[in-house]
PAROVO-870457 format. One record per residue (C-alpha): residue number from 1; residue in one letter; x, y, z. Coordinates in pm, 1 decimal, decimal comma. Last residue first. Example, Ala and Ser with C-alpha at 12.3 -4.5 7.8 and 13.67 -1.06 7.14 Angstrom:
+-----+----+----------+----------+----------+
|   i | aa |     east |    north |       up |
+-----+----+----------+----------+----------+
|   2 |  s |   1367,0 |   -106,0 |    714,0 |
|   1 |  a |   1230,0 |   -450,0 |    780,0 |
+-----+----+----------+----------+----------+
END
This chain:
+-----+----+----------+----------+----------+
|   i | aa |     east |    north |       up |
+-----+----+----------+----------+----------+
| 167 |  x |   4188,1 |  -6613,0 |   3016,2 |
| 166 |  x |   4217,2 |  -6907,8 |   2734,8 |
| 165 |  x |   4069,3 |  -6790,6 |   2389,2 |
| 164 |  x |   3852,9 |  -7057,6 |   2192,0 |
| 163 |  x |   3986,8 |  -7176,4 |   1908,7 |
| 162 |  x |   3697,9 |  -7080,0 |   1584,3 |
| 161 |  x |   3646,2 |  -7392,8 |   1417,9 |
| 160 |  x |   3758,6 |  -7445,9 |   1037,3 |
| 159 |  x |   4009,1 |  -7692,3 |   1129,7 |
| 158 |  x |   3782,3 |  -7908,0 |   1332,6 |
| 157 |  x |   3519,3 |  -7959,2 |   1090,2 |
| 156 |  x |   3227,5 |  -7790,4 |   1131,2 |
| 155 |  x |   2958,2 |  -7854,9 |   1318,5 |
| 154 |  x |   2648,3 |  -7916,6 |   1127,7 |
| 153 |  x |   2380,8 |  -7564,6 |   1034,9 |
| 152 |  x |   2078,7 |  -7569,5 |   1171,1 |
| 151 |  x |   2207,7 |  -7664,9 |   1515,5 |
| 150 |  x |   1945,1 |  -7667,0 |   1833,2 |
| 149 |  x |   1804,0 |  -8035,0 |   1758,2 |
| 148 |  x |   1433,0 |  -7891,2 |   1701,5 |
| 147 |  x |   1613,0 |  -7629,5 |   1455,6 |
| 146 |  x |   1751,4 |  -7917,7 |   1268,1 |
| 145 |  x |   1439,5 |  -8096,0 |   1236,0 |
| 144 |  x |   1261,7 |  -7826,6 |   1110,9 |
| 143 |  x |   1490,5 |  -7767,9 |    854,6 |
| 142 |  x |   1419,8 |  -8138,4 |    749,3 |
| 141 |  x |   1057,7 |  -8059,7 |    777,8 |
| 140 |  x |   1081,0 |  -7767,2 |    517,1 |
| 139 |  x |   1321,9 |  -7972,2 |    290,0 |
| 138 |  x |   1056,3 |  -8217,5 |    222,7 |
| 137 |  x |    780,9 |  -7957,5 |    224,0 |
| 136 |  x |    994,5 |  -7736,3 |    -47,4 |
| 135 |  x |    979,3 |  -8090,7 |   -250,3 |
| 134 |  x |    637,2 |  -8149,3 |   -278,0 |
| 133 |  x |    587,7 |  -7813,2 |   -319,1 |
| 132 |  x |    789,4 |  -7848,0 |   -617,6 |
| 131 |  x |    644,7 |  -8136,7 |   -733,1 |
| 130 |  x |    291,8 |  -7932,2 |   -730,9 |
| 129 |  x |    448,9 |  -7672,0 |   -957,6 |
| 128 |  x |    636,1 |  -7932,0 |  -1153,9 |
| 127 |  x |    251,5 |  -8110,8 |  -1216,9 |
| 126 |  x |    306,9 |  -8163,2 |  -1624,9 |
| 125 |  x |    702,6 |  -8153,4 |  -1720,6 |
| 124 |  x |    791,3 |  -8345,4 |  -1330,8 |
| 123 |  x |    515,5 |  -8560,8 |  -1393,4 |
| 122 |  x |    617,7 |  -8672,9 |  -1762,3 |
| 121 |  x |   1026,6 |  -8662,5 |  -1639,2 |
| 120 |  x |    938,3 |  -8916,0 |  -1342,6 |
| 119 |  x |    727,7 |  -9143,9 |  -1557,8 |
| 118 |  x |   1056,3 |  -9115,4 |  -1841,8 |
| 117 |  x |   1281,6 |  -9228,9 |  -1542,2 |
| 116 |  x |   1051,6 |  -9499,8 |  -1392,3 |
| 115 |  x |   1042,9 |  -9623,9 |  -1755,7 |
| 114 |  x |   1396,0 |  -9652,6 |  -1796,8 |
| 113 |  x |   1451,7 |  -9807,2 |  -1471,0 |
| 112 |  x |   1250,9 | -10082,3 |  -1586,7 |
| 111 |  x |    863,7 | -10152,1 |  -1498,7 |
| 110 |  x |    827,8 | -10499,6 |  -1285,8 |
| 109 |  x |    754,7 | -10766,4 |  -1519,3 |
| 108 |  x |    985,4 | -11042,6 |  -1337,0 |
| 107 |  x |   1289,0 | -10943,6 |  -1544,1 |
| 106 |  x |   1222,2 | -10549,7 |  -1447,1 |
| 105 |  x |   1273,2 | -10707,1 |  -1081,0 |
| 104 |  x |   1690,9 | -10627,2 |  -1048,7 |
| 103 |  x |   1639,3 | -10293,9 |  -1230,2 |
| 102 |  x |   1340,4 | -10196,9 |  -1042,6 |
| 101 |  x |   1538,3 | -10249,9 |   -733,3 |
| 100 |  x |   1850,5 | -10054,2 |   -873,5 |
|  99 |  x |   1628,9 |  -9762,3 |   -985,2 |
|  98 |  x |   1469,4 |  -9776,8 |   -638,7 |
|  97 |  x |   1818,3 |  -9760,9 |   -466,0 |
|  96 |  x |   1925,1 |  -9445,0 |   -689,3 |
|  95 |  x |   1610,3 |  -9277,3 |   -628,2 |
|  94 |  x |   1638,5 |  -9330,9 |   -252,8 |
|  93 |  x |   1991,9 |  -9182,5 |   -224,9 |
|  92 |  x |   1882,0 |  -8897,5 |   -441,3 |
|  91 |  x |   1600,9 |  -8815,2 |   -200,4 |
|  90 |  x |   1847,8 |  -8856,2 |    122,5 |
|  89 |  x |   2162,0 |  -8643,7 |    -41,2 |
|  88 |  x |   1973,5 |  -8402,5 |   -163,3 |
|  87 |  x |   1806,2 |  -8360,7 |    201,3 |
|  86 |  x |   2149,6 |  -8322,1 |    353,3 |
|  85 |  x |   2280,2 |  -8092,0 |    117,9 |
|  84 |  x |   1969,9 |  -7861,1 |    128,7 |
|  83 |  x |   2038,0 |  -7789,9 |    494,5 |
|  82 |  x |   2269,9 |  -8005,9 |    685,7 |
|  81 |  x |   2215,9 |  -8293,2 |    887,6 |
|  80 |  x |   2306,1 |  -8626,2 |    672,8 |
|  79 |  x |   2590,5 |  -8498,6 |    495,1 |
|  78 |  x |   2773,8 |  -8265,2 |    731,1 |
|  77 |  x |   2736,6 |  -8572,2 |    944,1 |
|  76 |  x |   2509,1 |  -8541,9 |   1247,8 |
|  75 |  x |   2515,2 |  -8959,2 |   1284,9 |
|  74 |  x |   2820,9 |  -9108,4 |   1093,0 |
|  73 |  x |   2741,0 |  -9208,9 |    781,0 |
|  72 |  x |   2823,6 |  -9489,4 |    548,5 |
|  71 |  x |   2704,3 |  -9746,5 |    740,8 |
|  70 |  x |   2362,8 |  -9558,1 |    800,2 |
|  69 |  x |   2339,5 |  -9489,0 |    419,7 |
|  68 |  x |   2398,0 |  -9861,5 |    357,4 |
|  67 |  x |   2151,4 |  -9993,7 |    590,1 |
|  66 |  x |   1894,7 |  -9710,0 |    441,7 |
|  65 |  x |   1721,6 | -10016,9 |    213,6 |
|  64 |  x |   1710,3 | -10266,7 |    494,3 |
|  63 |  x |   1449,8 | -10023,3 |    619,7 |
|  62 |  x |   1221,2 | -10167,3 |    326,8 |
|  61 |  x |   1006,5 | -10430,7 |    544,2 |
|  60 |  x |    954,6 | -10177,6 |    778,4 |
|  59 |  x |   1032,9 |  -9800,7 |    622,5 |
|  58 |  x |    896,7 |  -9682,9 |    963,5 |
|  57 |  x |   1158,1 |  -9825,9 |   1173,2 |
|  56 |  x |   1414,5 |  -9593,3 |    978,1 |
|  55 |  x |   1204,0 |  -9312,6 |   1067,1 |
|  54 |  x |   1177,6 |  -9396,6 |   1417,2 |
|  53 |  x |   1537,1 |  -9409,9 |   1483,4 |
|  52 |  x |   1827,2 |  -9650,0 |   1436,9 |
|  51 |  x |   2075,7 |  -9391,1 |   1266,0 |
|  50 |  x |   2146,6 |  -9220,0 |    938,6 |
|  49 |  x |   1818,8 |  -9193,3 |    874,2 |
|  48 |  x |   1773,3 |  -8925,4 |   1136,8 |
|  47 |  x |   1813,9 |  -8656,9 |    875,3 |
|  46 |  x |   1424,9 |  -8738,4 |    821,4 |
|  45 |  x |   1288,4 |  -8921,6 |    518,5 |
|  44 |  x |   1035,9 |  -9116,0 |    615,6 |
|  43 |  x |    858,0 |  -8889,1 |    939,7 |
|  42 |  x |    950,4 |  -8519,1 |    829,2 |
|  41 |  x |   1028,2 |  -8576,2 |    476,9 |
|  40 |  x |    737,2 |  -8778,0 |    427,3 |
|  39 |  x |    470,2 |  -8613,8 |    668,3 |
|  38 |  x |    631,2 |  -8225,6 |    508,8 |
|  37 |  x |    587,5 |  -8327,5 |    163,6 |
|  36 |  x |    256,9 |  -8486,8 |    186,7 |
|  35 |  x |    170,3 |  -8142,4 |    358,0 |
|  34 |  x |    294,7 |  -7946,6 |     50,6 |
|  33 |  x |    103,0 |  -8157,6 |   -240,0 |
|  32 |  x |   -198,6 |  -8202,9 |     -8,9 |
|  31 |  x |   -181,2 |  -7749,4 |     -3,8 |
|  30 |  x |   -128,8 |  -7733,0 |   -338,6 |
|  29 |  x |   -418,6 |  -7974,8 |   -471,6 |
|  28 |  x |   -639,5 |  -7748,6 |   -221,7 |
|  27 |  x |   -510,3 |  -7446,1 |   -419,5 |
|  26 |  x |   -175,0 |  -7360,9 |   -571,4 |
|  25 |  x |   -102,7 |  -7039,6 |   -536,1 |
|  24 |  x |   -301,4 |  -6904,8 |   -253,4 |
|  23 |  x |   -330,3 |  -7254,1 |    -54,9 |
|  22 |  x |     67,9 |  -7259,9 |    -85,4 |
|  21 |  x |    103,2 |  -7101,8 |    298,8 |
|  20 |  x |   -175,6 |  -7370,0 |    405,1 |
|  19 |  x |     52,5 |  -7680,1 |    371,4 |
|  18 |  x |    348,5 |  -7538,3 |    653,2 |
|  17 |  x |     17,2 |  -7458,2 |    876,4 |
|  16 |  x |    -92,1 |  -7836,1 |    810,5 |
|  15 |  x |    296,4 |  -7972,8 |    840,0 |
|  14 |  x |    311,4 |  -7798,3 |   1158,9 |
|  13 |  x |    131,2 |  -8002,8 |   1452,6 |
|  12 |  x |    213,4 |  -8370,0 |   1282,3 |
|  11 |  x |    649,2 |  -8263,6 |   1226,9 |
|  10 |  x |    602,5 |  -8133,4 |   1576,3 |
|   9 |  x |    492,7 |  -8486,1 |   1726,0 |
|   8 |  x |    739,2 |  -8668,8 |   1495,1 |
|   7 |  x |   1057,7 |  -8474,2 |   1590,2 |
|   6 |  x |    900,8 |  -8428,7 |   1995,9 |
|   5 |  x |    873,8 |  -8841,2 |   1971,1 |
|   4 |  x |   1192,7 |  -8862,9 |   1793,7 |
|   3 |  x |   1375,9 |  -8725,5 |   2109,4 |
|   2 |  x |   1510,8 |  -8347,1 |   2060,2 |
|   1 |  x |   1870,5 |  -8226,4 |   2090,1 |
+-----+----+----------+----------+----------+
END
């Protein structure tokens, strides 16, 4: 299993290369769109949010927003480190706290949840090629992640583990 520095110091050397695979599609807006993707997911929103780590650090004055995530987790959970699920889980985790938070300060002049929600549905109906690369980075440096720790896939549970033969 890799240290956060070798996480963070792979997540910096790829997410360029990762970027430049959309440059024939997309173009230079394709290519920020996929890197931003790869930095977040690979330093903000790794699977390593489910423990005191370097990405929970970076959230500073916010980490108190994983607290319940890491409570409700145990680290290498079929929830926090599995492909697709995993990352799923993190980005609708986050949307759910910020619609709470802008709930809670729409009083104060903050927009609503209701207006996050229609903002999210404008850029997802206008940019959705972009958002997807967004998105394919996120998941692209969470996969990376998992191969750096030497198991793509979470254990399984007990019952569904091959027994090992006794000679």
């Amino acid at each position: 299993m890799a240290d956060g520095r070798s996480h963070d110091r792979a997540t910096w050397l790829l997410s360029l290369p990762f970027a430049l695979l959309w440059w024939p599609w997309l173009g230079l807006a394709g290519v920020a769109s996929a890197a931003a993707g790869f930095l977040l997911g690979g330093l903000w929103l790794s699977p390593d949010l489910d423990t005191r780590s370097n990405p929970s650090r970076r959230w500073g004055p916010f980490a108190w927003l994983w607290w319940p995530y890491r409570r409700g987790l145990s680290h290498r959970s079929l929830l926090s480190h599995s492909p697709l699920l995993g990352t799923a889980l993190r980005l609708t985790y986050l949307g759910v706290m910020v619609l709470a938070l802008s709930a809670l300060l729409a009083p104060l002049g903050a927009p609503g949840p209701g207006r996050l929600l229609e903002l999210g549905r404008g850029l997802w109906s206008q940019q959705r090629p972009l958002v997807l690369a967004l998105l394919l980075g996120v998941e692209a440096s969470s996969w990376l992640h998992l191969l750096q720790d030497g198991d793509p896939l979470p254990r399984l549970p007990r019952l569904l583990r091959r027994k090992r033969r006794r000679r």
